[in-house]
N, C-alpha and C positions, 0 to 999 in steps of 0.2 A: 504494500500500500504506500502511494507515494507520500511524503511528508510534507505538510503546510508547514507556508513560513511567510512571516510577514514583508512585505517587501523592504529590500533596502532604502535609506530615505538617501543614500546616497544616488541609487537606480534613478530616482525620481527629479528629473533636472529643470520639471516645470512644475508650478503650482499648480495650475488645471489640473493636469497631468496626474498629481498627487489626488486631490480633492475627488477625479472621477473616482480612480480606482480606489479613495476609501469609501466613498459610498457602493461602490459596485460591491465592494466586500461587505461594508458593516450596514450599511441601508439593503441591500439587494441582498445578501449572501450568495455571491458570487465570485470567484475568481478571473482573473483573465481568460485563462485558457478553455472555461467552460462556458462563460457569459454570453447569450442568445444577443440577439438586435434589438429585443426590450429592454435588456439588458441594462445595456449600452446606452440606450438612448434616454433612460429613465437618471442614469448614473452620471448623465452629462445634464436635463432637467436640473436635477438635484444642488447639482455643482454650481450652472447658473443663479437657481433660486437663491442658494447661500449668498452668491455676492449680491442679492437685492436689500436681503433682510437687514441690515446696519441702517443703510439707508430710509428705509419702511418702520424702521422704530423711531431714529431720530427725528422722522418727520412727525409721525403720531407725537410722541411727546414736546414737540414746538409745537403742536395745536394745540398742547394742553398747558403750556405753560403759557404762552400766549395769549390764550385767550380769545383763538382766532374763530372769527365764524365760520361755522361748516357749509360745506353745498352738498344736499344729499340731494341724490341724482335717481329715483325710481321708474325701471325701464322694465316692461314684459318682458324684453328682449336684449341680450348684450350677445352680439356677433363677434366673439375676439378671436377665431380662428387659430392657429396652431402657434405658442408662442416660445418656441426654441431663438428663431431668427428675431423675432421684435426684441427678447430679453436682451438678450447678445449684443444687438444694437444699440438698444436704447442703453446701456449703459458700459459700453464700448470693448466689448469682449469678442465681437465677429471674429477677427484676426488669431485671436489666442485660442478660443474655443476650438476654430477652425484645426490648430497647427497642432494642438493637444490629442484633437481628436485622431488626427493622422499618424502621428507619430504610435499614437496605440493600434493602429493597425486596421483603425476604422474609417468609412466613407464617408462624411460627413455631411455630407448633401442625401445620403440615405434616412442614418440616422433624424434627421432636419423631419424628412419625409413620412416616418414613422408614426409620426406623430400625431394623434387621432385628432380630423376638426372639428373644436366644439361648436352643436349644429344648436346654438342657444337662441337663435333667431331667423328672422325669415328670411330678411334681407335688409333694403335700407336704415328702418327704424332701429336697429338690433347692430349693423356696424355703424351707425352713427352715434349709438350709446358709448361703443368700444371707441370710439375715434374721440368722442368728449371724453371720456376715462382720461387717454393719454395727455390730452393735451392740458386737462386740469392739474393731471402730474406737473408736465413738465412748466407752467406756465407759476407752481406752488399754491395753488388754491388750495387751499384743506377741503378734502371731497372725502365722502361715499359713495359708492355706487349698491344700488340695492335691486336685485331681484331673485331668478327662482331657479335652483339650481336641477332643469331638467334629468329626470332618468335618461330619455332616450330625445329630445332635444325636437327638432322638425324632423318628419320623416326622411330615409334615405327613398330614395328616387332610384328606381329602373324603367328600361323600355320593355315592353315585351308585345312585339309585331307592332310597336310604335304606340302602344299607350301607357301612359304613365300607374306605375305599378308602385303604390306606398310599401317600402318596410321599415322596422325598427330601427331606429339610429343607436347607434353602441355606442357611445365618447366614450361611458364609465364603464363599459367591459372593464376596461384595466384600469388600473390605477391613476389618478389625475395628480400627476406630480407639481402643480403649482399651487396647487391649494392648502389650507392649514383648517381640521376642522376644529370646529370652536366648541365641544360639549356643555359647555361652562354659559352659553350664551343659548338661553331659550326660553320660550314665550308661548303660550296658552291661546292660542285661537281657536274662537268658537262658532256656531253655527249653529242657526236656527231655536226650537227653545219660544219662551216668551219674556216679556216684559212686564216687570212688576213696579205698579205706582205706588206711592207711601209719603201722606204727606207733600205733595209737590216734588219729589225727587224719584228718577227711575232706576231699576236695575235692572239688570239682565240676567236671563238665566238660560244659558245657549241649551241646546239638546246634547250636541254633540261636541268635542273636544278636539285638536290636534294639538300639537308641540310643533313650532318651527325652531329648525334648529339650526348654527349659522357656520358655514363655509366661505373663509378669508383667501380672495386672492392678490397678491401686491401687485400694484400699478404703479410702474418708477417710471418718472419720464425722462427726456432725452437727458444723458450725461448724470443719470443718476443723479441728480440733487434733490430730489423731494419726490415721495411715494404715498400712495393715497390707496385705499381698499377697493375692488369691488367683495361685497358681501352677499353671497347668493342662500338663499334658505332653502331648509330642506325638511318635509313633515314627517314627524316621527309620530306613534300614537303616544295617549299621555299611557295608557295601559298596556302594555306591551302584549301579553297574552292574559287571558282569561281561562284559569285553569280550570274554574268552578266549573265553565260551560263545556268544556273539552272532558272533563270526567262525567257528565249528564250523556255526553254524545253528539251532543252539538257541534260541531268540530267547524261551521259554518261561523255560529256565535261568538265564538271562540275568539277568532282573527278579525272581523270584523272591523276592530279600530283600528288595524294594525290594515286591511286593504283601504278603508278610505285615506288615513295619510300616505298610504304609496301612491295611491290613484292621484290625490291633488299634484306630485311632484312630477308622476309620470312621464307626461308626454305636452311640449309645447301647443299648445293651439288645438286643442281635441276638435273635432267637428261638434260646431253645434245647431247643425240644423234637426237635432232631436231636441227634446226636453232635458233630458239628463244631461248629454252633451254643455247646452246652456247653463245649466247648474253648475257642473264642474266648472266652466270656464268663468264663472263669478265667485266661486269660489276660491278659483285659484288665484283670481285678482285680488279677492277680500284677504287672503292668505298671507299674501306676501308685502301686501301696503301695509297692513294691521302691525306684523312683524316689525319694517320698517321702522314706523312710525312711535311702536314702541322702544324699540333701539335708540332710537335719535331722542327721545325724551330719556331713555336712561342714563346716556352721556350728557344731558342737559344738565342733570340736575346731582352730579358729580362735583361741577362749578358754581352751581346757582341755587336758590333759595326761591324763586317768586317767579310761576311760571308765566306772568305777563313780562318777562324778561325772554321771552322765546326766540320772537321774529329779530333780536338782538342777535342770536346765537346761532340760530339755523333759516336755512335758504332750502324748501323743499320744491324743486321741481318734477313734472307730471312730465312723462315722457311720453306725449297721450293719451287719450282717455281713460285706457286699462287702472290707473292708479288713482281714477277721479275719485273712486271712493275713500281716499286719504284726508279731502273735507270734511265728511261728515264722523270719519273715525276719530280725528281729532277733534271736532267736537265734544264727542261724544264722551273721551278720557276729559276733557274740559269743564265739563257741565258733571255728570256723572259721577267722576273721580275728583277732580280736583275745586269743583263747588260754585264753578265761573256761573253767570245768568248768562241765558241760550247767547243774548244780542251780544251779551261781549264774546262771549266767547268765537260765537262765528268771523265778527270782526277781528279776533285774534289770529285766527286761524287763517283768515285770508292774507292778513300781513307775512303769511310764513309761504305760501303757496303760489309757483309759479304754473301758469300751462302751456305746453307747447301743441297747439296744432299741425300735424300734418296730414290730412286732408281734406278737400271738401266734396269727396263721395257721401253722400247722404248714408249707404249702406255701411260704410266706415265708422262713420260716428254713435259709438254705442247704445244702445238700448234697451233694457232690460222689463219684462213686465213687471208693473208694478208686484204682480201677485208672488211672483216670484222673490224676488228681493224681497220682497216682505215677509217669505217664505223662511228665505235663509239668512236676512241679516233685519231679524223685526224691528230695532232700536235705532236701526240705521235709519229705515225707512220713516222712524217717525222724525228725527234729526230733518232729514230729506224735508216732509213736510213742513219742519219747522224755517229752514232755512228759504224753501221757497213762500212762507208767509212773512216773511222780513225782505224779500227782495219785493213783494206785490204791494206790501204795507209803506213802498220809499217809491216803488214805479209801477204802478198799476197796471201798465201798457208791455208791462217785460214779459217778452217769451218765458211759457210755464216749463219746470223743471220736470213736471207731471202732467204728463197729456194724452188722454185718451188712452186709461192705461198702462202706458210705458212711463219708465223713468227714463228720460233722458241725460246721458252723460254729459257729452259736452255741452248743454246748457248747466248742467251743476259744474264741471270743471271751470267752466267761465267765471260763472257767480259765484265762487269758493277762489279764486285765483286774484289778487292783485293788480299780475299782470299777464298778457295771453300775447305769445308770439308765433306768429308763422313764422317759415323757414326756407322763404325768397320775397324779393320784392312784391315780385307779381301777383304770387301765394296771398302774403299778406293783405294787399289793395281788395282779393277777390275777397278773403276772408271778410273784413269790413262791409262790402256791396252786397254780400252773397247769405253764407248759412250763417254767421253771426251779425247780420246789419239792424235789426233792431237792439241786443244788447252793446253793437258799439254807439251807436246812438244816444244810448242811459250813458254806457260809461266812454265816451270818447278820447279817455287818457291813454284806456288799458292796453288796446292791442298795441304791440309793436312789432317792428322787425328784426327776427336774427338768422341771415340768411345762413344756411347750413354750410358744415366745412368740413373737409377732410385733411386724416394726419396724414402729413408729407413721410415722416419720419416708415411706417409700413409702403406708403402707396406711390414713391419713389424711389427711397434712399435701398427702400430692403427688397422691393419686389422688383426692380429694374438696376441691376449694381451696373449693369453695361452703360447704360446712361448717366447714371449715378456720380461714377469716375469721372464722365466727362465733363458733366457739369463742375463740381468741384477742382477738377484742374483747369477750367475755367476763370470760376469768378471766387473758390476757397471753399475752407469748410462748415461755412456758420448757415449756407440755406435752409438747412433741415432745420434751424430754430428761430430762422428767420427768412419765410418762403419769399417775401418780397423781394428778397436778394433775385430771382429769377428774372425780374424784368430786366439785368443787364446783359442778360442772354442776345434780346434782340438787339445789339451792335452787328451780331457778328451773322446775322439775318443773310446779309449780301456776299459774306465768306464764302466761295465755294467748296475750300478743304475745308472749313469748320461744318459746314453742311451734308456735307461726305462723312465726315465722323460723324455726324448725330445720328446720319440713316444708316450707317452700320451698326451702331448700336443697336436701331431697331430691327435690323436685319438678324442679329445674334437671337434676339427674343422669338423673332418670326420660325429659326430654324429650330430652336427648341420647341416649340410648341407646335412645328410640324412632325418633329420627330416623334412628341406625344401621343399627338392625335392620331399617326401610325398605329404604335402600339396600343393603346386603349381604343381604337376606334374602328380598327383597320382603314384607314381612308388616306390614300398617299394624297395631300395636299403640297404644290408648290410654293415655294417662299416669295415668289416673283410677283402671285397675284397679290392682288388687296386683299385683305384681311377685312372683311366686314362684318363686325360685330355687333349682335344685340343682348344684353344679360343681364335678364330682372327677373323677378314675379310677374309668372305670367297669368295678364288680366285684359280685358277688353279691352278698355284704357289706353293700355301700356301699347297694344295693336301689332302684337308678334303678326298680328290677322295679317294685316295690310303690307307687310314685312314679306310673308311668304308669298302672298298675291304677286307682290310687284316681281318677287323671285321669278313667277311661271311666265308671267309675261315677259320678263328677260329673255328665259330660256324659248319662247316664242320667236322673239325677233332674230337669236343667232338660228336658228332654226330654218329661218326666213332666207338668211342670209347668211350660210354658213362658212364665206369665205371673206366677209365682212371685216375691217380691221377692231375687234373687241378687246377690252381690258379683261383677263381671265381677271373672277373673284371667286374668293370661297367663304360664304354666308356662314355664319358660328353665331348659334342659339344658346342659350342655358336659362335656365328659370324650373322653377315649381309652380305647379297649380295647387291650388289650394285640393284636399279633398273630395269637398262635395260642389268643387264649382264645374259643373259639366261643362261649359261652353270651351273653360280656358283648356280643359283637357282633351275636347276636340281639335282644339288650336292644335296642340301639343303633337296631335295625330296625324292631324292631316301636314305638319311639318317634316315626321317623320319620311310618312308616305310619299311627299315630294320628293323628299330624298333619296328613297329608295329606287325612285325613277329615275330624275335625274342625274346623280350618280354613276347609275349603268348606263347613260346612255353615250352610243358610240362618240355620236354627233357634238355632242358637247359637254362632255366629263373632263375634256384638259380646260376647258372655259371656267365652266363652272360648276361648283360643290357646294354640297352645306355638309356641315358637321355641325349634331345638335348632341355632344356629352352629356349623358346623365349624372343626375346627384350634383351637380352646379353649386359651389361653396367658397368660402372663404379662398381658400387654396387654389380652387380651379382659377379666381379671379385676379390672383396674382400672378396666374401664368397669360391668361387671357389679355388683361388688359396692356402690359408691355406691348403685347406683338400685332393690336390692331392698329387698322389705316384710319380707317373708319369707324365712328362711334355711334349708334342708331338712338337716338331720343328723339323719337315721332308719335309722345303722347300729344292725345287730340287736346289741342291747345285750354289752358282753365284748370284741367282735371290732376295735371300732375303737381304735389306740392311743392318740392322742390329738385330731388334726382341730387345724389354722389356719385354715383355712376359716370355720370356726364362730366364731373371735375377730375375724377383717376384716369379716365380714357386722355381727358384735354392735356392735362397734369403729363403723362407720358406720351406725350406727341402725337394723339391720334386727333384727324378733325371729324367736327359733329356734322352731321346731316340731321336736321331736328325741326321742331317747331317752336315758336317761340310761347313756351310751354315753361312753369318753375324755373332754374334757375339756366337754364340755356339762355334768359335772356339777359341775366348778366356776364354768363360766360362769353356770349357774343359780344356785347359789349367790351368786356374787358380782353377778350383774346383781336380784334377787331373783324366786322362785317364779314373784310373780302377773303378770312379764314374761318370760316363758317359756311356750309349749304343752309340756305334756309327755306322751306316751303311751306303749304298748309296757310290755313284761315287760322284767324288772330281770338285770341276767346271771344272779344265782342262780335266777330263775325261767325263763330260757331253757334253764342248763342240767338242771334239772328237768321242764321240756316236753319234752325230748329223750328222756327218761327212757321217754317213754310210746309205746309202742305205737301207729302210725296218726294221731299227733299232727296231721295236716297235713288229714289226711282228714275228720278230725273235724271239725277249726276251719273248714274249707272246708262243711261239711255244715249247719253252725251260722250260714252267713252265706250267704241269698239272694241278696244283692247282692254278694258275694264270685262266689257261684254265675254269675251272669249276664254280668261280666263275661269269667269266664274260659271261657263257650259262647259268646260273642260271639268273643273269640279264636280259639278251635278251630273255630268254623265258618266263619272267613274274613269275619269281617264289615270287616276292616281290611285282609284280603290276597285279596280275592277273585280275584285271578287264579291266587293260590297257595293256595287253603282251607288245606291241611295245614301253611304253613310254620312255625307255632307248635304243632303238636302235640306236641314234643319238649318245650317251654319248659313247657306246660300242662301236659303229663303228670307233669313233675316239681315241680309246684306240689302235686299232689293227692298222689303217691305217697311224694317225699322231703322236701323242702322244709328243706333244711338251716337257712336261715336266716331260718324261721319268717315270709317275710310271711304267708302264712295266718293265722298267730296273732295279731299285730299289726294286721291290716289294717282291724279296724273300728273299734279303737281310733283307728288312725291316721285314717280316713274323719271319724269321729266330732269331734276335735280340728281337725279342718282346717274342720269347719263352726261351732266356735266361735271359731277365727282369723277367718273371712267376718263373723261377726258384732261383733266386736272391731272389726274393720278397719270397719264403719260411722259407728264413736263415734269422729268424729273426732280429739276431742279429748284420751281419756284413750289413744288410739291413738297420738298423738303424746307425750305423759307416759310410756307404755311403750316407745318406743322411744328418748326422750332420755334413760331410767335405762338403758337396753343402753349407750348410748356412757360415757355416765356412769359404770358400775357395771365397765367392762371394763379398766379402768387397769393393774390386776395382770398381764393377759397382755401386758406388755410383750416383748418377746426381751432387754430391757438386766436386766428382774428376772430372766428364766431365766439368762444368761451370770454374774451375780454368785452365782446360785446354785452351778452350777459350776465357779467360780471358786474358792467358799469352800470345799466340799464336796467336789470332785474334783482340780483343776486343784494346788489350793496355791497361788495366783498371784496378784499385784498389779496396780495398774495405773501408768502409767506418768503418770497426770494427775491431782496432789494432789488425793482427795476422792471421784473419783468410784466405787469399791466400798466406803462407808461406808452408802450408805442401806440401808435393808434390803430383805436377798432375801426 
């Protein structure tokens, strides 16, 4: 038997080096020669974490000696993706990690890869949460981030004959090495039950029980100088087993509390177009605000004595609707617990309470039947009541919070919030004219703007290092903490070697992610075409639709003409439909089934391809968005809030083809006009197309090639073993067509064949896409955080200097 021995410390000639393999040893129990790829990859986790944690206490305890006000940040969703490479980064261990990990004999770009994505959101809402995390890091704001540490997170996505197929997302199969769980830190939420009056004062007497229980992950921002928590919960029962009922036979009864706190933690976004569905999914919002919200009062009063000293102390923003019932729970600990009368108390409560809208889809904005909530949170609901007789008793004329049976959220988020901001210009304006234009009317202070931002530091520095380098050997190394540095890129606009090197960098991204798509995809795609990208949640809206229409009619016109001089492209989809949304999962299908076609076909498979990967995440998007030409944001103008998407694509040198739609129209703006496609009707003239009678039939009737390819659909020319399976999809292109691609769609055709032709002129092709990275500095997430910082929050930072530049 061979004999263990500890390593020499003289063997060990680097720190890392050391650190992995004592955790591989005494954390893992593993040795070198035996250690798997989880191994390794957990033993290098590990090693990172360590160098955070100094950092992540000293910051905690300058908030507490300080004095500083918190920003607790409550999001349904935090998107933070795999975080070996952000660690590393952000607090400057790439280079070492890297040479540590080689040196033992490992790949470390494997390792990197191993790494499970946590699927903690859907998409936008969910990495914009993770993109404000960072940048409140690095910016020194004392934060929280609070939400709900899913079992199995948003479903993983397959195709199977091209329809999207949900299964189980695993993150926590294995071990989540960046977390710390906190046993010590738990909280008693209840549900359902009744309420009991006495005297003028209520109690509550829930039915049922859980425990949230809290899992710490450190958020250190760039260069490690200040670290802030995300805290995500997790429900335990308060009774673990019930022996009494397990020895009767009951073996049902038994578990019981013990399946509904697994169930609330389950699974992101359960479908709830059933009833229990609906249940669960306010439950699990009541869940994790309640939790929250008692958190943030616990460390309140650690420091303070008089809870009208709150909104002094803490800044709690609503990361939409999901968390509106933080209003009335605070309240409730107000009134209830702590003795306030209802009117102060609400008034207290809104000095603490920020909301953020993103969108003004009607279906979006939540609502709950009354019966229900009053079902499972009865105390809330009278709270609810009471809060909407104090906003009717000040404005008689204000949108009811309770109408016609439903509770409406975002009018209680509104009138429970201070202040309410969209999250783009345009966003905002509609917000005001549109689904909140009677309460900004009452309160015309509240809405503001904080146009949404993404961090540089993942969505160039770490997912593009080919461009990365260049930049920096450029203009230095201070852009990642200060994006505006980018604008001095456009000098070298007119450079032709400097234009040369910026497309070969994108040229490296392009050959990696054709080698990819090889292997995961089998689809030999060349690097030579354009890369045309679209990658969101797919929803009407969003018009993957109109996307693939225009696709067939491309493939039309080379068809026509197949000796024609064309720009090969290769169309790259990614998105999830929601569950129970049929239409968007039709979308999804008849995308595939194009593909399937065009693909094989002789005639025009070196022109053009699509590639639509399934399971679209965090990860995929870092490969994706490096290596596109083109970036597709052709929501029908009004509906989209504001899109990150559209800044990570701009951000790494792809141009938009889009409508002047959320925040495309400051990106236009700021990248300028003549690097920008732009087409499509403006929202004021969408909502005037609407206006008319047969609008869809018309514009359908008026475009031949509209025509052609939607008989090519209906007659199975893409489903011929199912001719009819698009007659549903078709029929509501001609008859309804809510979201106007009929009307759009030639413009859109029209624009994509002067992108083809752009895309020839090599050179000023690459001057338009080096003023996109150049011109995109402002959508930083550190200028969005300073803005509500200044404008919302009240709040400083805890690192002399850094909310002085300007928002």
């Amino acid at each position: 038997m061979a004999r263990v021995t500890r390593p020499d410390r003289q063997d060990r000639t680097d720190p890392m080096k050391e650190e992995i393999l004592a955790h591989l040893r005494y954390s893992l129990g593993k040795d070198a020669e035996h250690a798997a790829l989880y191994d390794w990859r957990m033993a290098l986790s590990l090693s990172l974490r360590d160098r955070m944690v100094d950092s992540w206490y000293q910051s905690t305890k300058a908030s507490y000696t300080g004095h500083k006000k918190r920003v607790y940040y409550l999001s349904m969703e935090f998107l933070i993706g795999r975080l070996i490479e952000d660690v590393a980064a952000n607090i400057g261990l790439t280079d070492e990690a890297r040479a540590a990990v080689t040196e033992l004999g490992q790949d470390y770009d494997i390792l990197v890869h191993d790494e499970p994505d946590a699927a903690l959101g859907n998409g936008g809402l969910g990495r914009l949460a993770a993109c404000f995390m960072d940048s409140l890091a690095t910016l020194g704001i004392p934060a929280m981030g609070y939400g709900i540490r899913y079992e199995h997170g948003l479903f993983e996505q397959d195709f199977v004959e091209g329809q999207q197929i949900e299964k189980p997302e695993t993150w926590l199969a294995q071990r989540h090495a960046w977390e710390f769980e906190r046993p010590e830190v738990s909280y008693k939420i209840g549900f359902g039950g009744h309420v009991q009056h006495h005297e003028g004062k209520a109690k509550w007497h829930p039915h049922e029980t859980v425990l949230a229980t809290a899992f710490d992950t450190p958020v250190v921002g760039w260069q490690g100088r200040w670290g802030n928590t995300l805290r995500l919960w997790s429900a335990r029962p308060q009774k673990e087993f019930d022996l009494a009922s397990f020895n009767r036979g009951d073996y049902l009864a038994a578990s019981r509390s013990e399946a509904l706190a697994r169930t609330i933690c389950r699974v992101l976004y359960p479908d709830d177009t059933t009833e229990s569905g609906k249940e669960l999914r306010l439950k699990q919002e009541y869940f994790f605000t309640a939790a929250s919200i008692h958190d943030l009062l616990r460390r309140f009063f650690i420091d303070h004595d008089d809870i009208r000293a709150l909104p002094d102390a803490a800044a709690i923003q609503l990361n939409d609707t999901h968390p509106a019932i933080a209003g009335p729970e605070l309240v409730r600990i107000l009134v209830d617990i702590h003795g306030l009368e209802m009117a102060e108390a609400i008034e207290l409560a809104r000095r603490c309470l920020g909301y953020t809208n993103h969108t003004l889809l009607p279906e979006a904005l939540e609502r709950w039947p009354e019966w229900l909530l009053g079902r499972v949170l009865p105390r809330h609901l009278e709270i609810i009541r009471s809060i909407e007789d104090s906003q009717q008793s000040h404005h008689p004329d204000s949108p009811r919070i309770l109408d016609h049976g439903n509770v409406n959220m975002g009018e209680l988020a509104f009138i429970m919030a201070h202040k309410v901001n969209g999250v783009s210009a345009l966003h905002t304006d509609l917000v005001k004219s549109t689904v909140f234009a009677d309460l900004h009317r009452i309160h015309p202070n509240r809405i503001v703007n904080q146009t949404n931002g993404i961090t540089p530091r993942r969505w160039l520095y770490e997912c593009n290092p080919a461009l990365s380098k260049l930049i920096t050997r450029e203009i230095g190394d201070a852009w990642p903490a200060d994006l505006d540095q980018l604008s001095r890129l456009r000098d070298r606009s007119g450079d032709h070697g400097f234009l040369q090197e910026f497309m070969a960098a994108k040229r490296v991204n392009k050959e990696r992610l054709s080698n990819w798509v090889q292997e995961h995809c089998g689809i030999a795609i060349d690097p030579d075409a354009m890369f045309d990208v679209q990658i969101k949640r797919i929803h009407e809206y969003k018009r993957q639709l109109m996307n693939i229409l225009e696709t067939i009619a491309f493939w039309n016109e080379i068809h026509a003409n197949p000796n024609g001089n064309w720009t090969p492209r290769v169309k790259i989809f990614g998105g999830k439909a929601a569950p129970g949304y049929h239409v968007a999962k039709q979308i999804i299908r008849l995308i595939n089934d194009v593909a399937g076609v065009l693909n094989n076909d002789p005639v025009t498979k070196d022109l053009l391809k699509i590639v639509y990967p399934p399971n679209y995440n965090v990860t995929m998007a870092e490969m994706l968005i490096p290596a596109a030409d083109l970036s597709e944001q052709i929501s029908t103008a009004g509906k989209e809030a504001s899109g990150t998407g559209n800044m990570k694509f701009a951000l790494n040198g792809a141009l938009t083809i889009g409508t002047l739609d959320g925040a495309n129209v400051e990106i236009r703006d700021h990248v300028g006009p003549e690097n920008f496609f732009l087409f499509g009707l403006t929202a004021a003239e969408v909502t005037e197309r609407r206006s008319h009678h047969g609008y869809a039939r018309a514009a359908i009737e008026q475009s031949p090639r509209m025509q052609k390819v939607l008989a090519q659909i209906a007659e199975g020319r893409f489903s011929p073993e199912e001719p009819s399976r698009y007659h549903d999809l078709v029929g509501n292109l001609w008859d309804h067509d809510h979201f106007l691609v009929s009307c759009d769609f030639d413009t859109y055709f029209d624009m994509q064949r002067r992108a083809d032709e752009a895309f020839t002129q090599t050179s000023s092709w690459a001057a338009m896409a080096l003023n996109n990275t150049a011109g995109v500095g402002w959508f930083s997430s550190d200028r969005t955080i300073r803005g509500y910082a200044r404008d919302i929050w009240n709040v400083g930072s805890a690192i002399d200097g850094e909310l002085e530049q300007s928002a």
